[in-house]
BAFI-3210 file (N, C-alpha, C; in Angstrom, 3 decimals, decimal comma, padded with zeros to 6 digits):
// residues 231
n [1|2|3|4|5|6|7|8|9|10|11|12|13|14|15|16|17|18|19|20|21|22|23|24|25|26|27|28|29|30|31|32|33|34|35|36|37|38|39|40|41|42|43|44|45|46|47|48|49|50|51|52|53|54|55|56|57|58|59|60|61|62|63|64|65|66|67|68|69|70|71|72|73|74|75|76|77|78|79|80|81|82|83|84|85|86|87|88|89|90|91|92|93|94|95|96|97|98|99|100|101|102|103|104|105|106|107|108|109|110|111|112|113|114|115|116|117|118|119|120|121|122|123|124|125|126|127|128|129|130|131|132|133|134|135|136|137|138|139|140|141|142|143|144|145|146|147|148|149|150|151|152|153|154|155|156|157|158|159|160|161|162|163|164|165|166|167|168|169|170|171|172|173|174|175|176|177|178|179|180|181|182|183|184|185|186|187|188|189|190|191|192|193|194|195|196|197|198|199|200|201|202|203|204|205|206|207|208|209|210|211|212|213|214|215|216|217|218|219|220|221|222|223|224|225|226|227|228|229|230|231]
n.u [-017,142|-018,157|-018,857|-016,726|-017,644|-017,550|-016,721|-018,356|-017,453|-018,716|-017,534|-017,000|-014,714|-014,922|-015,845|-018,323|-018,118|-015,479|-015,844|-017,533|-016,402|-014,575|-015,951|-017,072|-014,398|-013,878|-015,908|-015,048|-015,779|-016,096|-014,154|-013,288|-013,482|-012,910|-012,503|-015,202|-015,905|-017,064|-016,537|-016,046|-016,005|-015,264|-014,203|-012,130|-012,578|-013,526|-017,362|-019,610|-017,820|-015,997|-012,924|-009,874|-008,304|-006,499|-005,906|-007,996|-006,842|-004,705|-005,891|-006,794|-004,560|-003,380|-005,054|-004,487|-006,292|-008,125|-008,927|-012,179|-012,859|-016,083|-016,711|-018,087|-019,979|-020,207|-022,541|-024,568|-027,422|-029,458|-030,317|-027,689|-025,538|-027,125|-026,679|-023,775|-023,089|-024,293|-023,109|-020,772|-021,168|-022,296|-019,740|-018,099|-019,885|-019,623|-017,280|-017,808|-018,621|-020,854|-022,636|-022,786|-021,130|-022,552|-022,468|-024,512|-026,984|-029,496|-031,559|-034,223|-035,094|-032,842|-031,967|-033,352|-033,034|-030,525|-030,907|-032,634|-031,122|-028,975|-030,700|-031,211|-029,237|-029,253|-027,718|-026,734|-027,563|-025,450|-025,166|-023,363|-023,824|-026,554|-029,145|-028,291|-027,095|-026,566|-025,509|-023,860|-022,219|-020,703|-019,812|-017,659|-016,374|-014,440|-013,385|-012,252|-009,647|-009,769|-009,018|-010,817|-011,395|-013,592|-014,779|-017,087|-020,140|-023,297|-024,466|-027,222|-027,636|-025,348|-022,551|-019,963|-017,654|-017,445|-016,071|-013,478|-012,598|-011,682|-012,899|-014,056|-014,603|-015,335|-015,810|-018,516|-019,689|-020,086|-021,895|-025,003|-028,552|-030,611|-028,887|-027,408|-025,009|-023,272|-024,015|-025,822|-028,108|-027,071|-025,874|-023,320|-020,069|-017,136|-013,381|-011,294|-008,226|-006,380|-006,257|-007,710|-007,847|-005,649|-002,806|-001,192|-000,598|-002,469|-001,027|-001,618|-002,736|-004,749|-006,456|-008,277|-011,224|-014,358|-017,161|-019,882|-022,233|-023,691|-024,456|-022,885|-020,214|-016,720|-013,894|-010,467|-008,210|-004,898|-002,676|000,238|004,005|005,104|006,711|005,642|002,914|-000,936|-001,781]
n.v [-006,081|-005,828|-009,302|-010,195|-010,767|-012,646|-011,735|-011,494|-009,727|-007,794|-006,988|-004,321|-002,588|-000,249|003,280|002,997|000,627|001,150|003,317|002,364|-000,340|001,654|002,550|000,294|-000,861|001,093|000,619|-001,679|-003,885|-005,969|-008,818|-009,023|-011,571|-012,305|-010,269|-010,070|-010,636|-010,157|-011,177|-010,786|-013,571|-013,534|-011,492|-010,827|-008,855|-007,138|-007,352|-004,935|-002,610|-002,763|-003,093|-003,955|-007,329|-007,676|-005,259|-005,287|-006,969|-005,986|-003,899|-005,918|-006,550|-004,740|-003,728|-005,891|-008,049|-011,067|-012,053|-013,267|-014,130|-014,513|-015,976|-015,199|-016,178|-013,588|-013,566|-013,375|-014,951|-014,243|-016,504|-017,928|-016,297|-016,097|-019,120|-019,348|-017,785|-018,594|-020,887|-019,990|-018,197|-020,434|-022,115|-019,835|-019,881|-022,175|-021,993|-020,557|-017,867|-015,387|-013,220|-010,957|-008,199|-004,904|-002,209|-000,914|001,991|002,997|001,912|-000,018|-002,373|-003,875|-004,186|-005,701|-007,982|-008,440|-009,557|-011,666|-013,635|-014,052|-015,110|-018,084|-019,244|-019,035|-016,684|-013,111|-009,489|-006,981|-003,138|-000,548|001,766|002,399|004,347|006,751|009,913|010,502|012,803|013,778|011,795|011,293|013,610|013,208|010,607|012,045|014,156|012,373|011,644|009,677|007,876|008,134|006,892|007,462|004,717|003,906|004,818|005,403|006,545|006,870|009,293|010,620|012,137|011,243|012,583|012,330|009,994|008,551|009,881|011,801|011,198|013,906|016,911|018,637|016,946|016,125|018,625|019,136|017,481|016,240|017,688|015,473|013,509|010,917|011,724|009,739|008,089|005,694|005,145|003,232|005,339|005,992|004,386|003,353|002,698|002,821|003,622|004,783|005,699|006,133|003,487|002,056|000,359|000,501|002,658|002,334|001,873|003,247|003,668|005,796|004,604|004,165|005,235|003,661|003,097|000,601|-002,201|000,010|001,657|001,918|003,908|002,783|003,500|002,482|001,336|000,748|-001,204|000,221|000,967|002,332|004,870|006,286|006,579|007,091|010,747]
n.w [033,194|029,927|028,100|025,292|021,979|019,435|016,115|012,187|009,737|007,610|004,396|002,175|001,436|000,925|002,026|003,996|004,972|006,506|008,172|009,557|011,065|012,091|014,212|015,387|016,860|018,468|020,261|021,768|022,083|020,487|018,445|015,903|013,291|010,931|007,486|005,552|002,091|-001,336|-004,498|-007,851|-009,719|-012,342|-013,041|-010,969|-009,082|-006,485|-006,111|-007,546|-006,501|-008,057|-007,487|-007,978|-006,506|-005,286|-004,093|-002,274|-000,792|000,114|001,873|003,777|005,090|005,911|007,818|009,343|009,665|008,953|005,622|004,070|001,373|-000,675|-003,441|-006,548|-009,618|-012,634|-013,588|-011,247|-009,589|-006,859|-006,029|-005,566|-004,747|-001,938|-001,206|-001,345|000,931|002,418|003,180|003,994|006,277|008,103|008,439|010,113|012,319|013,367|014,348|016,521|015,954|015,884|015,378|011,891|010,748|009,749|007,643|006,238|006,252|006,548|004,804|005,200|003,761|002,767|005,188|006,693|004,738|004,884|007,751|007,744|006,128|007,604|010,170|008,997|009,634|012,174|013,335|014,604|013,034|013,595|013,002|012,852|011,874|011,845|011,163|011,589|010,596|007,400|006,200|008,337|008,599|006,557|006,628|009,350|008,338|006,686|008,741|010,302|009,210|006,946|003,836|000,705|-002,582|-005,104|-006,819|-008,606|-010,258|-010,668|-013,395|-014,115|-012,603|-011,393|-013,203|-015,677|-014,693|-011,881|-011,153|-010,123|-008,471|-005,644|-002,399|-000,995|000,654|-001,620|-003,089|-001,811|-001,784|-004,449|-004,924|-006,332|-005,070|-004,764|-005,065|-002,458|000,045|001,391|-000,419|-000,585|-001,690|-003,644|-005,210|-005,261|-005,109|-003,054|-002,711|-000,059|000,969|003,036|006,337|009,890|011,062|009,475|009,393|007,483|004,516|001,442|-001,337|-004,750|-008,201|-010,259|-012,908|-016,372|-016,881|-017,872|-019,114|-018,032|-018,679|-020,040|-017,911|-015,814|-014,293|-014,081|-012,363|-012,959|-010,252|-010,060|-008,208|-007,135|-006,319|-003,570|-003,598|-006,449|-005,890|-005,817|-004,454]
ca.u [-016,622|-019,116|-018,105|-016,186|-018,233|-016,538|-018,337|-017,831|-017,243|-018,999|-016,385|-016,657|-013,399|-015,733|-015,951|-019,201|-017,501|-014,445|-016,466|-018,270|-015,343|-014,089|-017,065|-017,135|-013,148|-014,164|-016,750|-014,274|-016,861|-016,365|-013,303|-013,429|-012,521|-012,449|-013,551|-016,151|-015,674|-018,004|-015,620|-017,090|-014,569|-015,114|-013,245|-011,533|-012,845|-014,898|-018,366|-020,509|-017,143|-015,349|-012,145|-009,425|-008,602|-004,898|-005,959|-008,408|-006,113|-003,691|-006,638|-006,834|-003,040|-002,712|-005,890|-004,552|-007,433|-007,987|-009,362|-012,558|-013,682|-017,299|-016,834|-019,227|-019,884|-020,516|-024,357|-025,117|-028,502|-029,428|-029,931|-026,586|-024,983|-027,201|-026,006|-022,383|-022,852|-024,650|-021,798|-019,524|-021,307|-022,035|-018,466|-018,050|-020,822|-018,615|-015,880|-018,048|-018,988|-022,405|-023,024|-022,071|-021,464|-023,150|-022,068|-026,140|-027,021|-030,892|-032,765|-035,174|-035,643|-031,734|-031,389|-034,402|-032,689|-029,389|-031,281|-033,377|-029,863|-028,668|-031,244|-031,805|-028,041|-028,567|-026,744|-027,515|-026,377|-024,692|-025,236|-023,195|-023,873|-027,885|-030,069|-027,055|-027,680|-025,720|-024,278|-023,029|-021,187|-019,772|-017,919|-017,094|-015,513|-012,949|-012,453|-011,087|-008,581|-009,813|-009,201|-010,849|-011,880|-014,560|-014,911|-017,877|-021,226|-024,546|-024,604|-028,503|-027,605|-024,553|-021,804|-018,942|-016,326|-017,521|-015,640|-012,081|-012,768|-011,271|-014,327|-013,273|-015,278|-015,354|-017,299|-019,795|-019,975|-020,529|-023,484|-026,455|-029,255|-030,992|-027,934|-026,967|-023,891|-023,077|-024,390|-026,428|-029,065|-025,891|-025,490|-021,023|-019,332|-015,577|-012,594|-010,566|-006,756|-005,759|-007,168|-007,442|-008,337|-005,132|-001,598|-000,191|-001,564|-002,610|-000,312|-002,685|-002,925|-006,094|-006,570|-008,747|-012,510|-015,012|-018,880|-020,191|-023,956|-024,860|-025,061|-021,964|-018,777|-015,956|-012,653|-010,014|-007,015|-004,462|-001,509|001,895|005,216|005,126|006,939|004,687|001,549|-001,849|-001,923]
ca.v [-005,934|-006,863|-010,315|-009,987|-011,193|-012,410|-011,784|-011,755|-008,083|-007,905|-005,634|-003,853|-001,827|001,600|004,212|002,873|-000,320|001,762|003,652|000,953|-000,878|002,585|002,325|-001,119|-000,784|001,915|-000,087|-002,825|-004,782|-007,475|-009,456|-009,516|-013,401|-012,350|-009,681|-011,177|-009,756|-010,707|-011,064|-011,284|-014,614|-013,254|-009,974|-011,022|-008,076|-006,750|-006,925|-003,839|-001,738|-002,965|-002,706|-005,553|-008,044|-007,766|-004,086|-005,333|-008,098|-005,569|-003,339|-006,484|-006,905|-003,289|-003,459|-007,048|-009,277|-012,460|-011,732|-014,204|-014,170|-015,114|-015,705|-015,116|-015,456|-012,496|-012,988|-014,431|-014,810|-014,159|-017,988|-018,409|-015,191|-016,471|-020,242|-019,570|-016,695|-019,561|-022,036|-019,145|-018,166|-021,646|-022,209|-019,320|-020,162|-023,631|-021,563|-019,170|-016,657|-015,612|-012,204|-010,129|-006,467|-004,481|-000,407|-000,349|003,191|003,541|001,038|-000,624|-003,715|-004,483|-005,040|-007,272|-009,178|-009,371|-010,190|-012,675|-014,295|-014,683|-016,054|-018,698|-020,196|-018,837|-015,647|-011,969|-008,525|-005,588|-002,067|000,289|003,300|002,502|005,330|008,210|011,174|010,548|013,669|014,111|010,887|011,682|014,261|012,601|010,202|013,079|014,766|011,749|011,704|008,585|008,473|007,077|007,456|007,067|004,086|003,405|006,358|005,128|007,507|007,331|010,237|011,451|011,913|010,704|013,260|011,702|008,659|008,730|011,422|011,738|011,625|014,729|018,404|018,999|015,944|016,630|020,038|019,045|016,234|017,091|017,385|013,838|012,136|011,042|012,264|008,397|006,952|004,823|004,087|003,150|006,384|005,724|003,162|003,779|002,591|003,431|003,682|004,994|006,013|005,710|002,109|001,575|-000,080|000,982|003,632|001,190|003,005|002,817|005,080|005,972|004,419|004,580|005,289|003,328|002,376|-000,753|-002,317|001,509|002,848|002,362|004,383|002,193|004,162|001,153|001,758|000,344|-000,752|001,031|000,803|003,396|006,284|006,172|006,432|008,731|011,427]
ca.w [031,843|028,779|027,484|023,613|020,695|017,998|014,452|011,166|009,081|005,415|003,961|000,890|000,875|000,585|003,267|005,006|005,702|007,155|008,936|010,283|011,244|013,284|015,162|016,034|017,579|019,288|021,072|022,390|022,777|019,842|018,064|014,497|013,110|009,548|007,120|004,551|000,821|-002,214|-005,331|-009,056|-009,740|-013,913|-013,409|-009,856|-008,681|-005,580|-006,831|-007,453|-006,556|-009,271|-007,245|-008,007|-005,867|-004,383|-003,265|-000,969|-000,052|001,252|002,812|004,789|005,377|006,588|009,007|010,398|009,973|007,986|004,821|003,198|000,125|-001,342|-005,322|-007,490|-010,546|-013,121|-013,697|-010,571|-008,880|-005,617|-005,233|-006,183|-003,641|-000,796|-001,128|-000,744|001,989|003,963|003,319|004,744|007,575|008,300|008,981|010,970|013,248|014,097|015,278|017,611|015,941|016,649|014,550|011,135|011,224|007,800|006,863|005,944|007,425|006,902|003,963|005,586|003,190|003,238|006,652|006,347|003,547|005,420|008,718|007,036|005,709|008,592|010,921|008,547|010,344|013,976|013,415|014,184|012,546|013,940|012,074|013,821|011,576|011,616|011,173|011,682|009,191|006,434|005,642|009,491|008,385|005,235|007,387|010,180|007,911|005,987|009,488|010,987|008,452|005,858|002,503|-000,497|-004,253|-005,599|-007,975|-009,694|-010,488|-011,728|-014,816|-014,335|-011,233|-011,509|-014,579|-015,838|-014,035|-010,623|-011,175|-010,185|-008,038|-003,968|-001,547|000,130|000,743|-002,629|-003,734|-001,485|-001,944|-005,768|-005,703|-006,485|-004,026|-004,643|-003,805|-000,603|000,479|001,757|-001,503|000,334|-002,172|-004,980|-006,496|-006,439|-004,548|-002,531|-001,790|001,308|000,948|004,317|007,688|011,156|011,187|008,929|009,808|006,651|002,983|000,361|-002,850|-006,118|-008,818|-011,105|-014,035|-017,038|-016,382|-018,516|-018,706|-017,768|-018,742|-020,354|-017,333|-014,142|-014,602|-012,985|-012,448|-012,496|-009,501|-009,491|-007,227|-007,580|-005,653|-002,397|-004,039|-007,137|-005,222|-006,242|-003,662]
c.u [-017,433|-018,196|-017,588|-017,075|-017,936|-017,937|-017,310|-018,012|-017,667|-017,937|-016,144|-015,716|-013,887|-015,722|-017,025|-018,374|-016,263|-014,638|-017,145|-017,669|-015,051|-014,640|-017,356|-015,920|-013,901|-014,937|-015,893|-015,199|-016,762|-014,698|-013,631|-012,677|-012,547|-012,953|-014,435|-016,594|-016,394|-017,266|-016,085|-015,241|-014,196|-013,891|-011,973|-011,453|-013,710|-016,358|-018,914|-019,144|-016,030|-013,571|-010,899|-008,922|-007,364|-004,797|-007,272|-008,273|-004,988|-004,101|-006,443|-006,029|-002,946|-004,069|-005,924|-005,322|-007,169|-009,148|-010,229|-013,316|-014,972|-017,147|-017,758|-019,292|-020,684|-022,096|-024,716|-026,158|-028,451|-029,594|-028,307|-025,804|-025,879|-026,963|-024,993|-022,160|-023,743|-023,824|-020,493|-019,755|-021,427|-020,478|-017,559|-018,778|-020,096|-017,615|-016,352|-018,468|-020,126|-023,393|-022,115|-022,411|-021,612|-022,536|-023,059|-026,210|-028,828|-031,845|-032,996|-035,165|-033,921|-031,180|-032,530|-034,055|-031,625|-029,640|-031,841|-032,121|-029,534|-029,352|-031,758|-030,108|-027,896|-028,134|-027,843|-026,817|-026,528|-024,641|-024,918|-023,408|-025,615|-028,466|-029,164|-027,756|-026,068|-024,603|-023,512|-022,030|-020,231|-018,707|-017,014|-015,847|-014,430|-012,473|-011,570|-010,053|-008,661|-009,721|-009,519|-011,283|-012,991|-014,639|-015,756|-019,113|-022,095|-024,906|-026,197|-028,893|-026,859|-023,441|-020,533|-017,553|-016,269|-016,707|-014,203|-011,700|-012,153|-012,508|-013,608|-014,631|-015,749|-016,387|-018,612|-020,394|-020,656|-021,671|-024,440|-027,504|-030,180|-030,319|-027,418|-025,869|-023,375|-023,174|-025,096|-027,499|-028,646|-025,950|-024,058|-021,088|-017,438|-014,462|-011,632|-009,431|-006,040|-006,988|-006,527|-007,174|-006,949|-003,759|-000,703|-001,668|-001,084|-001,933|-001,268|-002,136|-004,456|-005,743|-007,791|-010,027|-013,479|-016,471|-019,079|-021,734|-024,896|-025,252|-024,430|-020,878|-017,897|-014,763|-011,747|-008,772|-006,276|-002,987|-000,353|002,761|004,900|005,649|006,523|003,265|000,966|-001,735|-003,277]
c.v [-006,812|-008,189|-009,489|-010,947|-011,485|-012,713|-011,497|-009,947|-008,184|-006,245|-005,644|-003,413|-000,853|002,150|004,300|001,500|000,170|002,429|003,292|000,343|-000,045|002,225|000,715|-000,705|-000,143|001,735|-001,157|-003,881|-006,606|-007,467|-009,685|-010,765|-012,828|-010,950|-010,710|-010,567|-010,727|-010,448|-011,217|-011,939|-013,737|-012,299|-009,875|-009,654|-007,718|-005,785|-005,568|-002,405|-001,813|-003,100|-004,389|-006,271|-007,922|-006,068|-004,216|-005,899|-006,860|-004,107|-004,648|-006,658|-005,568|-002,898|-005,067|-007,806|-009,830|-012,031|-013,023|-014,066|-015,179|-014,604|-015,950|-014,925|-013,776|-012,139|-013,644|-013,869|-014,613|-015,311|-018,280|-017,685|-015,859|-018,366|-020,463|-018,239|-017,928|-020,555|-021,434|-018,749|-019,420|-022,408|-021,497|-019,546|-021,198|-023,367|-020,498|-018,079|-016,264|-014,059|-011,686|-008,819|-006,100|-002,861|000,181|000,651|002,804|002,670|-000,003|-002,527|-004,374|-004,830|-006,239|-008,564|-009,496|-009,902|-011,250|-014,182|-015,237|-015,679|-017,415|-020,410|-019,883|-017,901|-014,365|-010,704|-007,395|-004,351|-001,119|001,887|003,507|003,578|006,935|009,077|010,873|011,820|014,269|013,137|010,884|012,566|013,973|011,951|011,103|013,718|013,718|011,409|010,432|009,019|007,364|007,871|007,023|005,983|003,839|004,692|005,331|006,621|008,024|008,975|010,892|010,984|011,371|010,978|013,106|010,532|009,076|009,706|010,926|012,411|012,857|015,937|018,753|018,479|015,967|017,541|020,006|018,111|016,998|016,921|015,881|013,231|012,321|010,972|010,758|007,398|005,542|004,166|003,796|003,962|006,276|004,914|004,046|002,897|003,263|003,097|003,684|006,152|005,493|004,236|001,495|001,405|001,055|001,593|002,360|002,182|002,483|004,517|005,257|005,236|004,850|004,042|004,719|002,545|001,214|-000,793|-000,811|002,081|002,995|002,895|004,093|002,898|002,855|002,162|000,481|000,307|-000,896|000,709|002,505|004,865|006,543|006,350|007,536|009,228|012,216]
c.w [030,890|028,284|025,715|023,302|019,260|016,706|013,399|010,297|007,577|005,499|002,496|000,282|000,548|002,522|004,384|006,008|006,510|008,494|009,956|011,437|012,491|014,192|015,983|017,233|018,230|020,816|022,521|022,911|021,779|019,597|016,870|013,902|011,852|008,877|006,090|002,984|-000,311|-003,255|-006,494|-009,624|-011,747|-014,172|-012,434|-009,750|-007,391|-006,316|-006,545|-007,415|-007,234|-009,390|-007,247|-006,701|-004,823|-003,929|-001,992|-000,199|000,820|001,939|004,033|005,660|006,469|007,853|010,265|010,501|009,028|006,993|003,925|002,637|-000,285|-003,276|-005,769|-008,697|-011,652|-013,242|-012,388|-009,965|-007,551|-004,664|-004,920|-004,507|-002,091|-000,179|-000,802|000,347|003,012|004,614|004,113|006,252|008,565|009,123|009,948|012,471|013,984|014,859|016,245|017,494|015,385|015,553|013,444|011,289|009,711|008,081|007,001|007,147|007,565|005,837|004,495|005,243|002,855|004,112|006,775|005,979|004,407|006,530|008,723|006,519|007,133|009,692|010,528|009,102|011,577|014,529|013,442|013,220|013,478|012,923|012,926|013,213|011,258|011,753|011,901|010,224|008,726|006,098|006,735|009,234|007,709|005,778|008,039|009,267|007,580|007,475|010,261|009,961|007,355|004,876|001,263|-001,528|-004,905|-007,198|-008,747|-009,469|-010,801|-012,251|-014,772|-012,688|-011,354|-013,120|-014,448|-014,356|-012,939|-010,271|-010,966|-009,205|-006,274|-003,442|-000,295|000,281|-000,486|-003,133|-003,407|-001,478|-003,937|-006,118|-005,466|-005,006|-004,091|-004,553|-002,605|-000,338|000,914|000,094|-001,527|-000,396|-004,148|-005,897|-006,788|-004,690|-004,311|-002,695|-000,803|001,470|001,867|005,348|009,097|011,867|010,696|009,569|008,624|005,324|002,605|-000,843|-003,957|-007,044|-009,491|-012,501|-014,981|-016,044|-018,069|-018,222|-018,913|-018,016|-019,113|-019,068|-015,578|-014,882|-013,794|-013,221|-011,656|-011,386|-009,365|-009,215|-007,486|-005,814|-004,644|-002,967|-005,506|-006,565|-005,157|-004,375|-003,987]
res [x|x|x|x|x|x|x|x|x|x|x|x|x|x|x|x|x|x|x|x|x|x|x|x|x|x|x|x|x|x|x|x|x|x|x|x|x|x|x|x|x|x|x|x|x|x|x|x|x|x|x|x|x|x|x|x|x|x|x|x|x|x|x|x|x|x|x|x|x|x|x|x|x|x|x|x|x|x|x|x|x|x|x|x|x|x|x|x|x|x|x|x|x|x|x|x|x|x|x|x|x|x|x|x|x|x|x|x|x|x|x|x|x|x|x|x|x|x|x|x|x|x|x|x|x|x|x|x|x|x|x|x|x|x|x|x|x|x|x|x|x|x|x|x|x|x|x|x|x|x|x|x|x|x|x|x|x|x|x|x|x|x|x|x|x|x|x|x|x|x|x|x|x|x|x|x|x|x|x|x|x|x|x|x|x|x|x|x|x|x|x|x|x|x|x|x|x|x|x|x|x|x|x|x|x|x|x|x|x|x|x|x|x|x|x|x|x|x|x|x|x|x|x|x|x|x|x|x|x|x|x]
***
């Protein structure tokens, strides 16, 4: 019987990290000690997916793990983001745990960067959806029964009416052919409400959709009482 491996989970709260995640369990091979979430402290939001903060606190709640945050602020550098992701892993490393697991399917120069991160404390990474075809994934994900929405577009790809939208058949049946069905090189960003992976549905609703920096469309969600909840 392989030894367990306990590691650390970067978790976005989008449908690669969910996905990800499946795939790991599935394995039985590791022990997840925490997930590891990047927060912009300005908006108390999950950066880049714009998604607030007490809905990916009770993604964490409803998948049972310990939930830790990396804050950041709003303009921050990449000195800045890889200073307190060393101070985090750093502290993980003390308690045993030896690798992080990434979502990253197939860009080259981001596993670099996050491999590069890491070996600079000892640590390796895990990419369990590495070099999969994207749009076999995108299904996979909807047939095992996950569900998320799409929160944020870069406008310079796709339009407005993408934003707010349920990553289902439809959506993919509607992007254009230069994007990647995954969104893999940040054409829209997820979150993931309920699934296989999940204890309990996260209830949210949609809120208003508005542009950010001329050129992301963030669709805000948020969280409602159980019989109130977007379907």
């Amino acid at each position: 019987m392989p030894e367990i491996e306990r590691v650390l989970f970067t978790w976005s709260g989008g449908k690669d990290s969910a996905l990800a995640l499946y795939e790991l369990q599935r394995q039985k091979h590791h022990e997840v000690a925490a997930l590891l979430t990047t927060v912009t402290e300005d908006y108390d939001r999950i950066s880049m997916h714009g998604v607030r903060r007490i809905l990916l606190q009770r993604q964490a709640q409803s998948l049972c793990y310990p939930l830790e945050i990396v804050y950041l602020s709003g303009n921050s550098s990449n000195e800045e983001y890889e200073a307190r992701l060393k101070e985090k892993l750093l502290q993980y490393k003390a308690r045993g745990v030896s690798s992080a697991v990434f979502g990253d399917i197939y860009l080259e120069d981001v596993r670099k960067y996050r491999e590069g991160n890491l070996a600079q404390v000892g640590m390796k990474g895990i990419f369990p959806l590495w070099k999969r075809d994207t749009a076999e994934l995108a299904h996979k994900f909807i047939d095992l029964g996950f569900k998320a929405i799409v929160t944020c577009v870069d406008s310079s790809v796709l339009d407005k009416r993408f934003a707010g939208r349920a990553y289902d058949e439809r959506f993919l049946s509607e992007l254009p052919d230069r994007v990647d069905p995954c969104g893999e090189n940040g054409e829209f960003h997820s979150f993931v409400y309920d699934g296989p992976i999940f204890h309990d549905k996260i209830h949210l609703r949609r809120g208003r959709v508005v542009l950010r920096d001329n050129r992301f469309y963030f669709c805000d969600l948020i969280p409602v009482r159980r019989q109130a909840a977007y379907e």
